[in-house]
Structures are given as C-alpha cells and as structure tokens.
DRENTI-83088 format. One line per field, with one value per residue: residue number from 1; y, x, z of N, C-alpha, C, O, CB in turn. Coordinates in steps of 0.001 Angstrom, whole numbers, plus 500000, padded with zeros to 6 digits. Glycine has a CB too. Layout:
<pts>
n = (NUM / ...)
n.py = (Y / ...)
n.px = (X / ...)
n.pz = (Z / ...)
ca.py = (Y / ...)
ca.px = (X / ...)
ca.pz = (Z / ...)
c.py = (Y / ...)
c.px = (X / ...)
c.pz = (Z / ...)
o.py = (Y / ...)
o.px = (X / ...)
o.pz = (Z / ...)
cb.py = (Y / ...)
cb.px = (X / ...)
cb.pz = (Z / ...)
</pts>
This chain:
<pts>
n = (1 / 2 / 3 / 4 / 5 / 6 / 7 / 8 / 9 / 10 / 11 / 12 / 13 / 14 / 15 / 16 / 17 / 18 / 19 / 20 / 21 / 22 / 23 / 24 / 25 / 26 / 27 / 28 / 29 / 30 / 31 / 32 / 33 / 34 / 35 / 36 / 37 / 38 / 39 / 40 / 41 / 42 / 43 / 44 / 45 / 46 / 47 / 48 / 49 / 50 / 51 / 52 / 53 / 54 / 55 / 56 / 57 / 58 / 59 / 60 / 61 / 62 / 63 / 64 / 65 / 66 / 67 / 68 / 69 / 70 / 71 / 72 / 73 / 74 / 75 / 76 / 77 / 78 / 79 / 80 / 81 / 82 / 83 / 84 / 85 / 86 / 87 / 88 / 89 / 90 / 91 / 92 / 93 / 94 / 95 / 96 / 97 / 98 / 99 / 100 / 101 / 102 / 103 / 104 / 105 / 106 / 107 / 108 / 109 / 110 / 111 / 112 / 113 / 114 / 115 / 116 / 117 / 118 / 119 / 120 / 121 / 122 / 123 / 124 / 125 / 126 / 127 / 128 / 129 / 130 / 131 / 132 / 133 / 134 / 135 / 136 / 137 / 138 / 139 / 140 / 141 / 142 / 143 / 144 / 145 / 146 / 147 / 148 / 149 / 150 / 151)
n.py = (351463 / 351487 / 349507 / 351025 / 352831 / 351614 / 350286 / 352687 / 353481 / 351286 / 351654 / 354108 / 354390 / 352429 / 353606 / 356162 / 354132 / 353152 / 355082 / 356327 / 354391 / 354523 / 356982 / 356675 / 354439 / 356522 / 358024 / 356075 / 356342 / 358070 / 360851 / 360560 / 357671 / 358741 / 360079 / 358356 / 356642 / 355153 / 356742 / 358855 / 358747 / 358153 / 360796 / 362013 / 361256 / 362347 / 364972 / 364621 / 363821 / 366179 / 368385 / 367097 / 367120 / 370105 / 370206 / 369169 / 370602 / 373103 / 375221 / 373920 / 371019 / 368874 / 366416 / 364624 / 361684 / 357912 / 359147 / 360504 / 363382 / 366706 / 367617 / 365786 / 363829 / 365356 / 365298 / 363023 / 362739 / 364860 / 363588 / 361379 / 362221 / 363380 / 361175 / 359927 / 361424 / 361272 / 358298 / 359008 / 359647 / 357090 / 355657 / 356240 / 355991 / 353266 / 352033 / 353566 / 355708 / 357912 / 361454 / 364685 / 365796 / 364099 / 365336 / 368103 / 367804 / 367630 / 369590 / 370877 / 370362 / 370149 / 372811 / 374358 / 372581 / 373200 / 376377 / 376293 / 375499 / 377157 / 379413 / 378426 / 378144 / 380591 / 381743 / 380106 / 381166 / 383671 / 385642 / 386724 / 389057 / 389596 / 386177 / 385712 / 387990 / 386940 / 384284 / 385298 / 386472 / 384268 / 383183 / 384813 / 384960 / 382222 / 382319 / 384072 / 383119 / 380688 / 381703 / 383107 / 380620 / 380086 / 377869)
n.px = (361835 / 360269 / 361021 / 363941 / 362411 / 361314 / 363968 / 365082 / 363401 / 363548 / 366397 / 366320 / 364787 / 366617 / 368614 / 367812 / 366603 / 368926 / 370570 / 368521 / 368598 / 371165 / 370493 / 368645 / 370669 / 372610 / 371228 / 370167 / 371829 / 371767 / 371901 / 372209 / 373616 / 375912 / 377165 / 377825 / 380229 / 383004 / 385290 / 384224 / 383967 / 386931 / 387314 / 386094 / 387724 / 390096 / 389065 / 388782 / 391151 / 392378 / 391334 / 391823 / 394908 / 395198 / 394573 / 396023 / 398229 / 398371 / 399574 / 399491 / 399087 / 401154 / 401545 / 399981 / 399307 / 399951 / 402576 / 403556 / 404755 / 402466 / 402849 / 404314 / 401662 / 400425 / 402112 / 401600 / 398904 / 398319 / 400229 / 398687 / 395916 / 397580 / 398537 / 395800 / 394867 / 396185 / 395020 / 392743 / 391884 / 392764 / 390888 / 388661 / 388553 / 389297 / 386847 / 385366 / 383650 / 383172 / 382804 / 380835 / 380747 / 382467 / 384677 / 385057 / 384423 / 387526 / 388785 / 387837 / 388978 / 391382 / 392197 / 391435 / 393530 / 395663 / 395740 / 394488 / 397091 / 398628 / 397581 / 397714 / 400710 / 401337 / 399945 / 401580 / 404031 / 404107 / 405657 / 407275 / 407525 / 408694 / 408306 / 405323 / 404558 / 405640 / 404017 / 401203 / 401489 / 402217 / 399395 / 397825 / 398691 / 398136 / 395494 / 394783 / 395651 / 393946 / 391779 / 391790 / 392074 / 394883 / 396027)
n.pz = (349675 / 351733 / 353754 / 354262 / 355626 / 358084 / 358879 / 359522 / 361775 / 363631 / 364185 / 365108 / 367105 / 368961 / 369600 / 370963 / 373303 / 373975 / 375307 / 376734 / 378585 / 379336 / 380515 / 383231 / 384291 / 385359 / 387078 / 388883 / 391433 / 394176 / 395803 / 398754 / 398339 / 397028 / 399408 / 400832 / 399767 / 399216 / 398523 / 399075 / 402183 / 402776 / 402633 / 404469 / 406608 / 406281 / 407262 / 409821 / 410626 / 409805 / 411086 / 414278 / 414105 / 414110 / 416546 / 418125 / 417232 / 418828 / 421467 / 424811 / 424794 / 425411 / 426362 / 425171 / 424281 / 425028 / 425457 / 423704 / 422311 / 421731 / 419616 / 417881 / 417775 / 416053 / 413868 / 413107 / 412426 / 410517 / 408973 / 408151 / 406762 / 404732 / 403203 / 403291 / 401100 / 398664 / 398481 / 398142 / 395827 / 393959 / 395106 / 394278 / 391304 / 391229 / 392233 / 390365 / 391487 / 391392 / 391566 / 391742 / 394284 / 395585 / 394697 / 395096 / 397956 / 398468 / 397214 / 399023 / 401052 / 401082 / 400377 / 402716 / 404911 / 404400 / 404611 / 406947 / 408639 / 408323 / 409540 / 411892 / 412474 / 412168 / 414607 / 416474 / 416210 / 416878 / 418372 / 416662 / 414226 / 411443 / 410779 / 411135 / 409436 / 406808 / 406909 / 406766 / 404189 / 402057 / 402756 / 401953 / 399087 / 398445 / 398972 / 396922 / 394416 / 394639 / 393823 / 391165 / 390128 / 389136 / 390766)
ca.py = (352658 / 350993 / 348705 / 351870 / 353514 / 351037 / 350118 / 354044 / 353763 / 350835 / 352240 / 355724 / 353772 / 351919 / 354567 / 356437 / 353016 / 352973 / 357067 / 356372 / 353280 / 354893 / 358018 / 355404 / 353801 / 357867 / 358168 / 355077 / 356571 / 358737 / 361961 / 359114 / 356596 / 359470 / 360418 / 356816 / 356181 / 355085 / 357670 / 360210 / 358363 / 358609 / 362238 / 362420 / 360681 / 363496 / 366038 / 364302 / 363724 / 367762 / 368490 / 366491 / 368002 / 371263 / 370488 / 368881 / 371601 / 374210 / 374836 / 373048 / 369568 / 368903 / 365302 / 364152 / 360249 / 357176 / 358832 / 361310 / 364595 / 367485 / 368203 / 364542 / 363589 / 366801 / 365847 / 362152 / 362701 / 365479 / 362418 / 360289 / 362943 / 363728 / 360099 / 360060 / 362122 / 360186 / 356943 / 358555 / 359656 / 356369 / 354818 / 356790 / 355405 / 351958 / 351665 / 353801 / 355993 / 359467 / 362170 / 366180 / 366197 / 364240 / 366059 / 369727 / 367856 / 366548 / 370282 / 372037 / 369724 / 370886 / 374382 / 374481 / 372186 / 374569 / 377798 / 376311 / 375136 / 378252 / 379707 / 377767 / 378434 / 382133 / 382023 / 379819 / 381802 / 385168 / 386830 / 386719 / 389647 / 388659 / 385499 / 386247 / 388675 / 385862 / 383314 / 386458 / 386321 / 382865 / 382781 / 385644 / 384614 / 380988 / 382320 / 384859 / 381934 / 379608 / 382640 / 383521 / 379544 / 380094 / 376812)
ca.px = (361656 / 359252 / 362253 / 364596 / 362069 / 361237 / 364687 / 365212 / 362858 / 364132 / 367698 / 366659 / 364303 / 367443 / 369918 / 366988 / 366572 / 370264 / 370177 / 367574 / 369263 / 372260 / 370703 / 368504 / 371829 / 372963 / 370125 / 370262 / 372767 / 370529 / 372228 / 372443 / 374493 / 377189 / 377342 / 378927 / 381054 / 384099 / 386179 / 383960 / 384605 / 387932 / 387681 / 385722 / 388652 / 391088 / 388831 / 388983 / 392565 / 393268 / 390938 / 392938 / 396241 / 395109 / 394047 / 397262 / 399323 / 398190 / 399979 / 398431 / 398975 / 402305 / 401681 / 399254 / 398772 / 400801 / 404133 / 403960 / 404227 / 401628 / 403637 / 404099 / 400595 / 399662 / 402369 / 400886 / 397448 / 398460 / 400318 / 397444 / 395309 / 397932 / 398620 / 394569 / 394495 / 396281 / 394067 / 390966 / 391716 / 392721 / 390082 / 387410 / 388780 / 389441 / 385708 / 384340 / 382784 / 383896 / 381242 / 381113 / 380570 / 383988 / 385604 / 384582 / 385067 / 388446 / 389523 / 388227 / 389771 / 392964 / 392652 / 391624 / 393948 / 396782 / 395249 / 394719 / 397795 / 399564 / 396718 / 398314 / 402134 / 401352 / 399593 / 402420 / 405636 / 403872 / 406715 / 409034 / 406796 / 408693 / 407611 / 404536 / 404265 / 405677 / 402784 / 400423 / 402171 / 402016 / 398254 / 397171 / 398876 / 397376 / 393820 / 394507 / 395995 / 392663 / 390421 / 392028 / 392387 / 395919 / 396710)
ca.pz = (350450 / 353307 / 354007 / 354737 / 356825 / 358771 / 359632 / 360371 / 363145 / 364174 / 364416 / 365957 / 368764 / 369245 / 369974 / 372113 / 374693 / 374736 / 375650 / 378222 / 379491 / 380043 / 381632 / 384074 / 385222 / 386361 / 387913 / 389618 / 392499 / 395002 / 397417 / 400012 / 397942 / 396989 / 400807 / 401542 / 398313 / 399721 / 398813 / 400589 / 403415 / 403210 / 402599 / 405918 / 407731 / 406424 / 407829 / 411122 / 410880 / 410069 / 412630 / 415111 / 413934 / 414214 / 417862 / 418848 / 417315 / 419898 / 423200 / 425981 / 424576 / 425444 / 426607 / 424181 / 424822 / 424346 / 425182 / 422458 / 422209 / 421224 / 417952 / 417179 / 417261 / 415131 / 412751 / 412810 / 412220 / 409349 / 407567 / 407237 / 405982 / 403406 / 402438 / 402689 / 399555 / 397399 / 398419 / 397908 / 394046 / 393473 / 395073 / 392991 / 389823 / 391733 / 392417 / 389699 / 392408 / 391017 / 391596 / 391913 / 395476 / 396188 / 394347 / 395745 / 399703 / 398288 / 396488 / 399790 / 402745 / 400840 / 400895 / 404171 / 405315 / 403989 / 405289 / 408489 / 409265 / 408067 / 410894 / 413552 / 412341 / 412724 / 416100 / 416946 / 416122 / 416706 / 418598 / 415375 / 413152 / 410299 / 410516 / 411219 / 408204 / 405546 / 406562 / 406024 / 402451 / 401859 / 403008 / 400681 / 397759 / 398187 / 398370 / 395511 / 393190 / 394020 / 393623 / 390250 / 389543 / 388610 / 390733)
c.py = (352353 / 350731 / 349955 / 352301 / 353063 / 350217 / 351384 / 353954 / 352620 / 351029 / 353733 / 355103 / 353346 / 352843 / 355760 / 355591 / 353423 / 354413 / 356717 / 355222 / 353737 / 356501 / 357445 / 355357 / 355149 / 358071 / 357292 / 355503 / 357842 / 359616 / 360702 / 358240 / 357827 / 359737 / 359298 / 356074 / 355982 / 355969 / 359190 / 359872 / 358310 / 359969 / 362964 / 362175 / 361997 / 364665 / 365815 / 364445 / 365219 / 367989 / 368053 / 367244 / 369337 / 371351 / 370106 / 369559 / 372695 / 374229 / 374094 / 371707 / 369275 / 367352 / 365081 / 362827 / 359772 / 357588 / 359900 / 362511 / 365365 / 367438 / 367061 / 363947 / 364325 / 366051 / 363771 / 362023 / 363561 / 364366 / 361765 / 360635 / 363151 / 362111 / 359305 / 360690 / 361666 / 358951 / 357671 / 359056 / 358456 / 355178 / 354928 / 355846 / 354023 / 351275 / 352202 / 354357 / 357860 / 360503 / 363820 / 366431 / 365589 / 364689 / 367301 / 369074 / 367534 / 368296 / 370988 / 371665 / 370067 / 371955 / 374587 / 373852 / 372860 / 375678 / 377187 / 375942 / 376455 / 379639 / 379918 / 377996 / 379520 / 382660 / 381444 / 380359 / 383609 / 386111 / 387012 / 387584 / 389397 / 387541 / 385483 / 386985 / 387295 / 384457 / 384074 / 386234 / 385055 / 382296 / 383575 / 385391 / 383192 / 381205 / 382707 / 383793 / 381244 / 380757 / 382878 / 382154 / 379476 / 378345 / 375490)
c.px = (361020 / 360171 / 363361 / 363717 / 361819 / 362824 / 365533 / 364763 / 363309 / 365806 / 367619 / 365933 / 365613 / 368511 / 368673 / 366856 / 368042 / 370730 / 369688 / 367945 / 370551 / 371962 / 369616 / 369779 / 372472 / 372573 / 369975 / 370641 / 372175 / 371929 / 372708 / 373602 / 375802 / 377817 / 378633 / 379658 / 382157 / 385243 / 385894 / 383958 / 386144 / 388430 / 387303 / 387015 / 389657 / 390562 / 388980 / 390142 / 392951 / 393014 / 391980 / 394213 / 396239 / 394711 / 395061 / 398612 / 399107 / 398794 / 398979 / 398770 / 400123 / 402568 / 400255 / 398665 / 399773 / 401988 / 404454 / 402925 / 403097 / 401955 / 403757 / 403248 / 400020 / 400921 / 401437 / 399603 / 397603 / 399303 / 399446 / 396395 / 396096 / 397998 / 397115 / 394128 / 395041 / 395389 / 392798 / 390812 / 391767 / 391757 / 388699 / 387276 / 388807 / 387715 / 384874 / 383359 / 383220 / 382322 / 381963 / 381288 / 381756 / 384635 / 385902 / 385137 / 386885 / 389853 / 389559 / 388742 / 391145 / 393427 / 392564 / 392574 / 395093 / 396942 / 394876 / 396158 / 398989 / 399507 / 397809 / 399799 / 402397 / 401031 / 400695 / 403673 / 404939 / 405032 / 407638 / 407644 / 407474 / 408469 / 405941 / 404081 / 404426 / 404686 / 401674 / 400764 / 401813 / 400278 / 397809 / 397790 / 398384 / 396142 / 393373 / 394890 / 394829 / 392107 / 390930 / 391979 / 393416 / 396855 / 395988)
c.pz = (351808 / 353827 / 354844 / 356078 / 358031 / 359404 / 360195 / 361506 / 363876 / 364913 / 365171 / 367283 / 369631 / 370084 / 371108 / 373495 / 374753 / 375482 / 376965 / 379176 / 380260 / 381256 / 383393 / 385007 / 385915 / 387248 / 389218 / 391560 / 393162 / 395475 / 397881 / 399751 / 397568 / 398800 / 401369 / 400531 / 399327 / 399683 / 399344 / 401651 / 403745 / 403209 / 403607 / 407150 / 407721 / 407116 / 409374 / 411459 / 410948 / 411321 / 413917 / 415323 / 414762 / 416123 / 418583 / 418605 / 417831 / 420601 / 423739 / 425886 / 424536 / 425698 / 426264 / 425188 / 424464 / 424634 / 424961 / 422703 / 421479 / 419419 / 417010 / 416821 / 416519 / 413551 / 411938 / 411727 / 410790 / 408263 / 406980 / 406557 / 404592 / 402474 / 402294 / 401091 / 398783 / 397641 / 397627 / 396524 / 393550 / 393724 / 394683 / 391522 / 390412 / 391400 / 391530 / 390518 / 392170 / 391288 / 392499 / 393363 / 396174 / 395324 / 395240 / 397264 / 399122 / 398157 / 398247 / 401215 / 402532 / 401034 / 402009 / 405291 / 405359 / 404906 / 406985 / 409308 / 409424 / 408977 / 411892 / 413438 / 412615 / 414119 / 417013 / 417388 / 416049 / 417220 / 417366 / 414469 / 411788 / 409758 / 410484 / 409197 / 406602 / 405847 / 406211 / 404621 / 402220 / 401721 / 401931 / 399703 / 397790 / 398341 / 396890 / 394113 / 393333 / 393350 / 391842 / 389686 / 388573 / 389627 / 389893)
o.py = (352973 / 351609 / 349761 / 352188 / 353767 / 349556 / 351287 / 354277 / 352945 / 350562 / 354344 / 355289 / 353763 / 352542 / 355994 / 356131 / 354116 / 354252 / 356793 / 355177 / 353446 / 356953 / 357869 / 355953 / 354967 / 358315 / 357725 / 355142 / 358791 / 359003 / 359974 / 358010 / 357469 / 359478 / 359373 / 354843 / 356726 / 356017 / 360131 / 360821 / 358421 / 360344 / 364088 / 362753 / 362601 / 365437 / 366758 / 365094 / 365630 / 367936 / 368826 / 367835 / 369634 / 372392 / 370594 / 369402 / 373586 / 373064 / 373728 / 371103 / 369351 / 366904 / 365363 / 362813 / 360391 / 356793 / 360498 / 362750 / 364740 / 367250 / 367090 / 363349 / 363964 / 366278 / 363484 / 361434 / 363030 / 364302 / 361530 / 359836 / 363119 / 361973 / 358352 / 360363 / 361505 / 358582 / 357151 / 358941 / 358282 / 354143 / 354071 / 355283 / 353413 / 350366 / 351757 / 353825 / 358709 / 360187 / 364049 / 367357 / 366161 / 363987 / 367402 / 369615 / 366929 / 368382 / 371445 / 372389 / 370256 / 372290 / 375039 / 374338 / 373123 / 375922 / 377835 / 376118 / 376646 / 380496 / 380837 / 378061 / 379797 / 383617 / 381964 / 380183 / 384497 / 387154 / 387517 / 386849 / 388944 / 387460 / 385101 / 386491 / 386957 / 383601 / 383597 / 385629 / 384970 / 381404 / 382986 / 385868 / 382945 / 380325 / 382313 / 383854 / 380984 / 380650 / 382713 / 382263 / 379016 / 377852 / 374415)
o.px = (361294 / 360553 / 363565 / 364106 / 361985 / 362698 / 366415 / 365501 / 363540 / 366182 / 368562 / 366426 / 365759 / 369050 / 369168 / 366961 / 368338 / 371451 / 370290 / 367614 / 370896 / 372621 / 369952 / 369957 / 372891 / 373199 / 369719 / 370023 / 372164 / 372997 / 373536 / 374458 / 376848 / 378978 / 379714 / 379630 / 382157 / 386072 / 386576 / 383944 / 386534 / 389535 / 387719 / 387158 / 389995 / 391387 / 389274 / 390421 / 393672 / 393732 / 392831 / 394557 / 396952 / 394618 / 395167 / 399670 / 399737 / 399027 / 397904 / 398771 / 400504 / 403656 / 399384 / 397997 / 400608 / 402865 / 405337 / 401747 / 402650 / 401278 / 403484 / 403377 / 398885 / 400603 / 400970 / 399452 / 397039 / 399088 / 399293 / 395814 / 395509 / 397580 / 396980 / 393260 / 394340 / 394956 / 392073 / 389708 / 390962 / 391661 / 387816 / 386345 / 387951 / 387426 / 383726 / 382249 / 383492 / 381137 / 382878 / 382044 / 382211 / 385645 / 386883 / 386102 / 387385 / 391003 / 390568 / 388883 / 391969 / 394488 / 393559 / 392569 / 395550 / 397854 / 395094 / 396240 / 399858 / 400359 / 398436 / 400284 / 403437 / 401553 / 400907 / 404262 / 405309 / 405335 / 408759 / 406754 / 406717 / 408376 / 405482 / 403529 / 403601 / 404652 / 401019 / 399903 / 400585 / 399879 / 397391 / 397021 / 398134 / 395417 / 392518 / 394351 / 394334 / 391996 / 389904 / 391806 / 393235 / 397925 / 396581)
o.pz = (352836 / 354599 / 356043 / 357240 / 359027 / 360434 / 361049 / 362437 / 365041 / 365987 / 365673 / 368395 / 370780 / 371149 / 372211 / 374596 / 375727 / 376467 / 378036 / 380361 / 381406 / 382192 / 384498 / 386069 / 387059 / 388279 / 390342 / 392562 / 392378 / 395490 / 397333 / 400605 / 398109 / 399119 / 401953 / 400542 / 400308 / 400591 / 399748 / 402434 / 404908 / 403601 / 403885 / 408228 / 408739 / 407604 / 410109 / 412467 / 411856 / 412320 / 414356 / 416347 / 415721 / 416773 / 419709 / 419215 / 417261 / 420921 / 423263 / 426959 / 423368 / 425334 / 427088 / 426222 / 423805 / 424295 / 425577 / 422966 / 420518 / 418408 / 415810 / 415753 / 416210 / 412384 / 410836 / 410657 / 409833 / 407052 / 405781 / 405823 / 403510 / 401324 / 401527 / 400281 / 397784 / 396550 / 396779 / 395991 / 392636 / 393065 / 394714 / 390946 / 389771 / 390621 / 391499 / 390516 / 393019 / 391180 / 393290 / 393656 / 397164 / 395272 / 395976 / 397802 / 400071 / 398586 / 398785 / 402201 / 403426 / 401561 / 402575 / 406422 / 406471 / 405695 / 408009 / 410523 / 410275 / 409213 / 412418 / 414568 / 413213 / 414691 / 418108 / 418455 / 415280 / 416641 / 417432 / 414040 / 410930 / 408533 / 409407 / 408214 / 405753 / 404963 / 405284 / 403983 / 402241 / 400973 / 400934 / 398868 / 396610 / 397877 / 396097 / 393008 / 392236 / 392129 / 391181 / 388472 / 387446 / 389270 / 389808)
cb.py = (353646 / 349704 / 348012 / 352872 / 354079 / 350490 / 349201 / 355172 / 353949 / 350194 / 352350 / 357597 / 352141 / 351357 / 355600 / 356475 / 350970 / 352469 / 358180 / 356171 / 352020 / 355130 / 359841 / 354004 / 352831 / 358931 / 357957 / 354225 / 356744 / 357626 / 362909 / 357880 / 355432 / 361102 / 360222 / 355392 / 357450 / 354206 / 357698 / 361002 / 357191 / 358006 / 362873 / 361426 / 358980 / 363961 / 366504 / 363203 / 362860 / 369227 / 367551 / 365259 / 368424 / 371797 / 369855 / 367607 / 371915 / 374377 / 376156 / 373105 / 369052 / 369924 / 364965 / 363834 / 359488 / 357149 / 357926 / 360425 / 365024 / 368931 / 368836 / 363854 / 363344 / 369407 / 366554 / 361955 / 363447 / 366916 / 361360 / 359416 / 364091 / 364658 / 359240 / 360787 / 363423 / 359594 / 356174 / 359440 / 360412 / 356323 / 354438 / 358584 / 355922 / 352063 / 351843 / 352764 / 355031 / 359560 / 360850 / 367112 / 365859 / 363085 / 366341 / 370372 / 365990 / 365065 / 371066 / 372991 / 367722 / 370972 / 375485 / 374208 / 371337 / 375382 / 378597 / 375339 / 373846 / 378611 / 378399 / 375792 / 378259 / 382841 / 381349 / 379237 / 381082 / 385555 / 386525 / 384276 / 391120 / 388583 / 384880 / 387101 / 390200 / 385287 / 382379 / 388024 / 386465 / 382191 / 382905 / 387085 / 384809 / 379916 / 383398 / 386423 / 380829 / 378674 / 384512 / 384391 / 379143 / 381943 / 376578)
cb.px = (360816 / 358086 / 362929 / 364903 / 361214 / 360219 / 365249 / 364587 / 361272 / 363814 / 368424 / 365689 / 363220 / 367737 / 370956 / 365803 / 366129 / 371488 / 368627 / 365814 / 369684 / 373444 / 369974 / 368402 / 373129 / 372800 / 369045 / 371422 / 374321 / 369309 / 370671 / 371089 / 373764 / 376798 / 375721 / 377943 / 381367 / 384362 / 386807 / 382674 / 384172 / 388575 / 387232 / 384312 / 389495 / 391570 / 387585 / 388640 / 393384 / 392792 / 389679 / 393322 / 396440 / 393991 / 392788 / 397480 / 399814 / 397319 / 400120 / 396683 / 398293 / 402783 / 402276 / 400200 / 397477 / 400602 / 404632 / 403761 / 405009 / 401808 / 405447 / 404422 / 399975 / 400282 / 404630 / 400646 / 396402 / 399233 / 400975 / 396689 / 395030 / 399536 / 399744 / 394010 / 394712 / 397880 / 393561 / 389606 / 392841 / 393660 / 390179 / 387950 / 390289 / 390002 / 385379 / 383961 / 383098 / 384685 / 379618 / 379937 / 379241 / 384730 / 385339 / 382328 / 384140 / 387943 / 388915 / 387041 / 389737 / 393377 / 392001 / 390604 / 393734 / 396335 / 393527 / 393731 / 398065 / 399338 / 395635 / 398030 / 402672 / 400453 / 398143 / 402443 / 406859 / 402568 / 407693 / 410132 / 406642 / 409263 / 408109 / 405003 / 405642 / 407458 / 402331 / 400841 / 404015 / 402794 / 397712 / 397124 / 400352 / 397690 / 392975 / 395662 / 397412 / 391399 / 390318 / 393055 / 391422 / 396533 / 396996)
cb.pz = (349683 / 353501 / 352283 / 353685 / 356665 / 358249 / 359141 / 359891 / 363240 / 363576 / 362980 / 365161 / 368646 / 368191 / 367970 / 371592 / 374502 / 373594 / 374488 / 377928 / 378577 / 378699 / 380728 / 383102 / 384226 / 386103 / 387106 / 388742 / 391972 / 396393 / 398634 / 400010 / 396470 / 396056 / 401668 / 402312 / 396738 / 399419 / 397749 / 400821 / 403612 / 402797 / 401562 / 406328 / 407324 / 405103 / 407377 / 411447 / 409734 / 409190 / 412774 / 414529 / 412350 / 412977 / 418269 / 418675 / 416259 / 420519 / 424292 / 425697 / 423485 / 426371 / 427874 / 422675 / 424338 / 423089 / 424117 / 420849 / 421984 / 422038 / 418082 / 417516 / 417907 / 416187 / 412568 / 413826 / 413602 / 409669 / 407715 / 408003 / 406696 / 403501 / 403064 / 403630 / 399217 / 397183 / 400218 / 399083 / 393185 / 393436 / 395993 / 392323 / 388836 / 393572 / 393537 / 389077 / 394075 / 388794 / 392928 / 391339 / 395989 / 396652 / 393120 / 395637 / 401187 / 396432 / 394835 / 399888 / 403152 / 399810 / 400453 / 404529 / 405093 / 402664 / 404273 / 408987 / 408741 / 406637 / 411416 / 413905 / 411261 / 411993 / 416516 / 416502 / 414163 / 417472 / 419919 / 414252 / 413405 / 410064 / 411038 / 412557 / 408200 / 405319 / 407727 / 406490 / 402124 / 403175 / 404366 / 400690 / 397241 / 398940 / 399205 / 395471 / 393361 / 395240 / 394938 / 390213 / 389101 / 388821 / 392138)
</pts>
C-alpha cells in the first residue's frame, strides 16, 4: 500500500511538471515576439501592398512610375498581397508561428481588402447607377454573410 502511494505521487507530480512545463514554454513568447513572427510580417506587407493598390487605382495616377500605368501598378501591388495570403498561412505552419493575433490581421486585411476595392470600383464607374447599385449589393451581402458568419 506505501509502495502504491508513493508511486501515485510520484506519477501525479509528474504529469503536473509536465503541465507546468508545457504552460512555461506558452508563456515563453511575449506581445513583442508575436508582433514580428514572420507571418505577421508578411501580413503587414499585404496591408501595404492593398494600401498601394487602392492608391494607384484612383484617377490622377495615370503615369504611375517605371512606364506603367495607374491601373497596372494597382493591379500589381493587389497580386502580391493576394499571393501574400497564401504564403503567410503556410508560413505559420512552416515556422510553427501560428497565433490569434495573425490570424484576426490575416481574416481582417481580407475583408477589408474586398470592401475596399469594391469602394473604389463604385467611385470609379459611378456614372453607370446600375453598376453602381450591384457593388452596393455585393458589398452588403459580403458584410451581412461575415456578420452572420455564414462565410
């Protein structure tokens, strides 16, 4: 009977250190160190890159740089943001750098990236009210699907 109990407490200490060892190593990773995970850095680049887009698909910018048109550098800069978002899922799991806070910049550089561009398509083609009206549509049924989390 000693024999049992004493390798009870040995076996529940055991599985307690390994508990507290593993919540330690969570702990480990500060605010600060999520900030510069590599794939929130690449989730910063897509915000730069929409950004960008969104500034070179305005009038005014008709001769951009390089050559290239307003529209071309807008559709540029919106590729590498999109082919940004597949890197930076796989470079979460790559590095084992997964965490709530890229996720959330990751869900909302998307929606906004959406809704803004659908913005600038409407301010763009405003003389056409039917167009016009079906990016209205388009925009409110893509808020009302997140908001309901039907996507």
């Amino acid at each position: 009977m000693a024999f049992y109990r004493i390798f009870q407490n040995v076996f529940v200490c055991s599985i307690h250190t390994t508990t507290l060892r593993r919540r330690i190593e969570k702990m480990a990773t500060t605010a600060n160190d999520v900030l510069l995970f590599i794939p929130n850095i690449i989730g910063y680049t897509r915000v730069l890159m929409t950004l960008l887009a969104y500034y070179f698909a305005l009038p005014g910018n008709e001769e951009a740089f390089a050559g290239l048109q307003g529209w071309q550098v807008c559709m540029i800069c919106y590729s590498i943001s999109f082919v940004a978002d597949a890197v930076d899922g796989m470079a979460a799991r790559h590095f084992k750098q997964c965490s709530d806070f890229g996720a959330v910049l990751d869900m909302v550089t998307d929606r906004c990236s959406t809704a803004g561009f659908l913005l600038i398509l409407s301010h763009l083609y405003v003389l056409s009210i039917e167009l016009a009206d079906w990016f209205s549509a388009i925009l409110t049924l893509y808020c009302l699907c997140h908001l309901l989390s039907v996507t």
